[in-house]
MDTraj code that builds the backbone (N, CA, C; nanometers):
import mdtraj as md
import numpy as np

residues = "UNK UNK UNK UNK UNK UNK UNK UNK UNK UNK UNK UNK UNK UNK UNK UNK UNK UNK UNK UNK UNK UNK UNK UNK UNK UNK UNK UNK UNK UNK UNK UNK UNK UNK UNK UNK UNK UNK UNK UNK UNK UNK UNK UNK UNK UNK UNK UNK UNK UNK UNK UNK UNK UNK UNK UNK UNK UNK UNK UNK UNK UNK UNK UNK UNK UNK UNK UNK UNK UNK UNK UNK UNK UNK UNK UNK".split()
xyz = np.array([
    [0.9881, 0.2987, -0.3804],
    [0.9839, 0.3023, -0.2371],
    [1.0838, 0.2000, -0.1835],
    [1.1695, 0.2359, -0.1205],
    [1.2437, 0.1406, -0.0560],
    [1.2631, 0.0425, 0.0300],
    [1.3010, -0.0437, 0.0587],
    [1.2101, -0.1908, 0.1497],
    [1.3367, -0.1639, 0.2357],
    [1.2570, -0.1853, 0.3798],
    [1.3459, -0.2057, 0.5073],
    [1.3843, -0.3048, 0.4994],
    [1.5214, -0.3469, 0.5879],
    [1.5607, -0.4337, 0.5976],
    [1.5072, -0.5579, 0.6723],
    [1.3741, -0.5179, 0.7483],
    [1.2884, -0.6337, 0.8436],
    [1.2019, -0.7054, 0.6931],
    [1.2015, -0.6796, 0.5958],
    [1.1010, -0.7022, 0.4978],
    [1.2089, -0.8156, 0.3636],
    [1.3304, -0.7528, 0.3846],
    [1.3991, -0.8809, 0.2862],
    [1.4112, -1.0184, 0.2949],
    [1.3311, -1.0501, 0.2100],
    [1.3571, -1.2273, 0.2591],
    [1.4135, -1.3070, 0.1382],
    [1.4804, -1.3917, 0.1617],
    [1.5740, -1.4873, 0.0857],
    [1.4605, -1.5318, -0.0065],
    [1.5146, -1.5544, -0.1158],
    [1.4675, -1.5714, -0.2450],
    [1.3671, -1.7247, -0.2090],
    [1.3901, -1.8317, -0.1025],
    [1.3227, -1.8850, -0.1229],
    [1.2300, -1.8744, -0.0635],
    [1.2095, -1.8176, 0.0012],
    [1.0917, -1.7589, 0.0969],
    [1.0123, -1.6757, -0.0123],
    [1.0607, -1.5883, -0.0701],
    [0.9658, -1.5404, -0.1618],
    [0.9126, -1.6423, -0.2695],
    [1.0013, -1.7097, -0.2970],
    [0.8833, -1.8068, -0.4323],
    [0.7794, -1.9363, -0.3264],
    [0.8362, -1.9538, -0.1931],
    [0.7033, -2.0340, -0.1329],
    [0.5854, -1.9479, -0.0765],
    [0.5831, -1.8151, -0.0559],
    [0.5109, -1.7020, -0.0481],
    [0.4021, -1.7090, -0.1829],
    [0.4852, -1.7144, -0.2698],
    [0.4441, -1.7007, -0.3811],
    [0.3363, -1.8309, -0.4470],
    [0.4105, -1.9222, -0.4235],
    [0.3490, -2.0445, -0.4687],
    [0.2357, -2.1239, -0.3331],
    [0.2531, -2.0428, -0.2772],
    [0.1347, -2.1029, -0.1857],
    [0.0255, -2.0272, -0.1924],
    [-0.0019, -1.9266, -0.1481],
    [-0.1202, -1.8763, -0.1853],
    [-0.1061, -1.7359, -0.1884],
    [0.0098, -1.6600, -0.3251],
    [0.0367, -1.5379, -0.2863],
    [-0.0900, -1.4470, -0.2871],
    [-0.2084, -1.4507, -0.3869],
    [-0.2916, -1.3654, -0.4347],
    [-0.3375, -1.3294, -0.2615],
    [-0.3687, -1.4402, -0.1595],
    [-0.4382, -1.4269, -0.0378],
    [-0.3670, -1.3227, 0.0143],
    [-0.2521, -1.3617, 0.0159],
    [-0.2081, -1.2214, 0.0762],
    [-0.1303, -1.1163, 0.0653],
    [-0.1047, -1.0871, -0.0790],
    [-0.1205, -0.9709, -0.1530],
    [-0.3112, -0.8989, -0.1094],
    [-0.3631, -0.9558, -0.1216],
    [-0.5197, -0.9084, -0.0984],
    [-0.5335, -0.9008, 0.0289],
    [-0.4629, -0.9305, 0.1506],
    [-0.4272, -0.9249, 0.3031],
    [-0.3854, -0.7542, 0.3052],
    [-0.2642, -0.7378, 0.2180],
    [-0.1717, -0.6361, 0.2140],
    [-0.2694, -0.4854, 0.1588],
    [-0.2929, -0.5651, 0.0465],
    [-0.3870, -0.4609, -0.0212],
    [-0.4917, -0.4027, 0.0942],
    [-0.5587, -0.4687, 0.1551],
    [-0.6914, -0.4394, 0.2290],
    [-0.6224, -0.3311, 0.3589],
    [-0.4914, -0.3465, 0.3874],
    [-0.4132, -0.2510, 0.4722],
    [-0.4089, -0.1111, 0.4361],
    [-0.4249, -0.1194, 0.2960],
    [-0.4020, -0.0034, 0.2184],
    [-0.4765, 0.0651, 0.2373],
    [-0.5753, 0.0409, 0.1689],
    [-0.7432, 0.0464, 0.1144],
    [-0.8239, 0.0502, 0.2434],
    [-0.7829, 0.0416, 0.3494],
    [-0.9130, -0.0264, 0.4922],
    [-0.9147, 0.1412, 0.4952],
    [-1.0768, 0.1469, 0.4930],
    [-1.1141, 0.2079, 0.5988],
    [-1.1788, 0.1892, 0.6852],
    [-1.1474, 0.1031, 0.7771],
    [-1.2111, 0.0177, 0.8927],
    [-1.0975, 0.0218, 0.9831],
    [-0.9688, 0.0283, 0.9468],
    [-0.8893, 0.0962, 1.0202],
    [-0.8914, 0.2416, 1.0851],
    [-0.8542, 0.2331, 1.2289],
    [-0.9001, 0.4018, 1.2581],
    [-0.7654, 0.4909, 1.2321],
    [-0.7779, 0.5662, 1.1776],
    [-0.7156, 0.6925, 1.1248],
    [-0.5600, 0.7018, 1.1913],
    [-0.5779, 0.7164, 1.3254],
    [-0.3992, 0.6709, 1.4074],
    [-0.3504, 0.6069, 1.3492],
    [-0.3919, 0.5042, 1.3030],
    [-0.2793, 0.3758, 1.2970],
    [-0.3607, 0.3035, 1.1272],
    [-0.3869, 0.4284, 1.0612],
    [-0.3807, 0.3437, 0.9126],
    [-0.2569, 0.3598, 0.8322],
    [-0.1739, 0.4531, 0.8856],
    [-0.0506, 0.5246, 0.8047],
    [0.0646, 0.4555, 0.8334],
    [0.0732, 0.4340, 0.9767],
    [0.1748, 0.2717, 0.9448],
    [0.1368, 0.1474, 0.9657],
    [0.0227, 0.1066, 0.9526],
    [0.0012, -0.0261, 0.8812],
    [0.0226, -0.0159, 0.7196],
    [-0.0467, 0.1013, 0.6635],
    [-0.0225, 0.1278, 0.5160],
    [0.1328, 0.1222, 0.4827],
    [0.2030, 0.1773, 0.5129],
    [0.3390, 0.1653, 0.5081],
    [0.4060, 0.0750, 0.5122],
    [0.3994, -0.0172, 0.6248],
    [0.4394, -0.1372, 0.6384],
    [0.4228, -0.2326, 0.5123],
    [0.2300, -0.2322, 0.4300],
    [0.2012, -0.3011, 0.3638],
    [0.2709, -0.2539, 0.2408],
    [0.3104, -0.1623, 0.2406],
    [0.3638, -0.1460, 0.0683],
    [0.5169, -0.1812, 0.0496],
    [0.5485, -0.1879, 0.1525],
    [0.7107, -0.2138, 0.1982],
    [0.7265, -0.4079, 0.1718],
    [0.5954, -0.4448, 0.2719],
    [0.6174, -0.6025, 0.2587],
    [0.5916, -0.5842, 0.0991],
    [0.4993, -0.5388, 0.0158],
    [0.4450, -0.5408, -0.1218],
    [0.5675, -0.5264, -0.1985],
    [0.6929, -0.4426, -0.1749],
    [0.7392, -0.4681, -0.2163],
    [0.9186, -0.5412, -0.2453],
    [0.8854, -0.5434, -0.1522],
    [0.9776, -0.6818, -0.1104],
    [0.9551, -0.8447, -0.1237],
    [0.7770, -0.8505, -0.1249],
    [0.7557, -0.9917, -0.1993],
    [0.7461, -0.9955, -0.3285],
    [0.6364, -0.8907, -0.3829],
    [0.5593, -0.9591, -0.5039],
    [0.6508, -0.9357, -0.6242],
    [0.6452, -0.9693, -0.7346],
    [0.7069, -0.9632, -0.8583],
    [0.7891, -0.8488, -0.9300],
    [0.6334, -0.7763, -0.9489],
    [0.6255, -0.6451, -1.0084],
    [0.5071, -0.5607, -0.8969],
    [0.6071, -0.5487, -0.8407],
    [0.5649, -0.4242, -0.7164],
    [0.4732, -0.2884, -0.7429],
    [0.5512, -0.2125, -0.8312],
    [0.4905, -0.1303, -0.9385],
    [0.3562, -0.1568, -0.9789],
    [0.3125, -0.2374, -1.0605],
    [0.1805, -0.2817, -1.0942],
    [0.0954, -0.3056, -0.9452],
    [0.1317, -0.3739, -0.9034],
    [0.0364, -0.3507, -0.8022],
    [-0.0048, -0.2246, -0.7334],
    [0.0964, -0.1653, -0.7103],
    [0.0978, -0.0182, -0.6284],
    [-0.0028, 0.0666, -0.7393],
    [0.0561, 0.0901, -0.8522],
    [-0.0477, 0.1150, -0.9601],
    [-0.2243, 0.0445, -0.9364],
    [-0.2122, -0.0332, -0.9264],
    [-0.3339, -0.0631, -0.8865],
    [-0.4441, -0.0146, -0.7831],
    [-0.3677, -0.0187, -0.6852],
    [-0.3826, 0.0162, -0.5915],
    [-0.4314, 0.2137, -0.5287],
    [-0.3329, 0.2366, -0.6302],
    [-0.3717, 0.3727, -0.6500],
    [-0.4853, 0.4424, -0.7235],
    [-0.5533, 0.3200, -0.8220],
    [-0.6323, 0.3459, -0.8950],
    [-0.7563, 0.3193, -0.8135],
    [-0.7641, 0.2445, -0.7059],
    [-0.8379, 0.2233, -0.6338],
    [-0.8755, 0.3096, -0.5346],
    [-0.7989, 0.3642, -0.5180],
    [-0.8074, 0.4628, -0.3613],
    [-0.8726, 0.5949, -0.4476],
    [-0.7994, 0.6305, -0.5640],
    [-0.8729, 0.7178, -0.6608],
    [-1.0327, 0.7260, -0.6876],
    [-1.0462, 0.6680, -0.7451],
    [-1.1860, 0.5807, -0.7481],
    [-1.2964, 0.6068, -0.6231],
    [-1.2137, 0.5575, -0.4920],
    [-1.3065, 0.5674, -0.3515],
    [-1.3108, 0.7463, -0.3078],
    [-1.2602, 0.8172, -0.3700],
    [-1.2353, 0.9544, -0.3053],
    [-1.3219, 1.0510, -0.3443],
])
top = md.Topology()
chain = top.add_chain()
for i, resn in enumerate(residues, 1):
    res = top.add_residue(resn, chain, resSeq=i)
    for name in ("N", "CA", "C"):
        top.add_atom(name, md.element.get_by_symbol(name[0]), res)
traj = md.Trajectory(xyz[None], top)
């Protein structure tokens, strides 16, 4: 999936992302995904958005998204 250009951030921004408290909000991002507490209008681009920041911060993007998919699987 390809990351917009509002979502690239300079390498050091990603490792203080990272080293501060990435899991919080990777699990911020995730819950965008996954909410269904979000109403239906507006879960498809918050979801979007979150997989875009997902992958433009985290490491291995992939694995998570994988994850993530296994989850939504699971709830269906």
């Amino acid at each position: 999936m390809p990351c917009t250009s509002e979502f690239r951030l300079p390498i050091e921004d990603k490792k203080k992302i990272l080293s501060s408290d990435g899991s919080r909000v990777f699990g911020m991002l995730e819950s965008s995904i996954t909410a269904f507490w979000l109403p239906q209008n507006i879960w498809y681009a918050a979801a979007d958005k979150a997989i875009a920041a997902i992958y433009a911060i985290h490491p291995t993007p992939e694995t998570l998204a994988a994850d993530l998919v296994k989850i939504c699987y699971i709830c269906i």
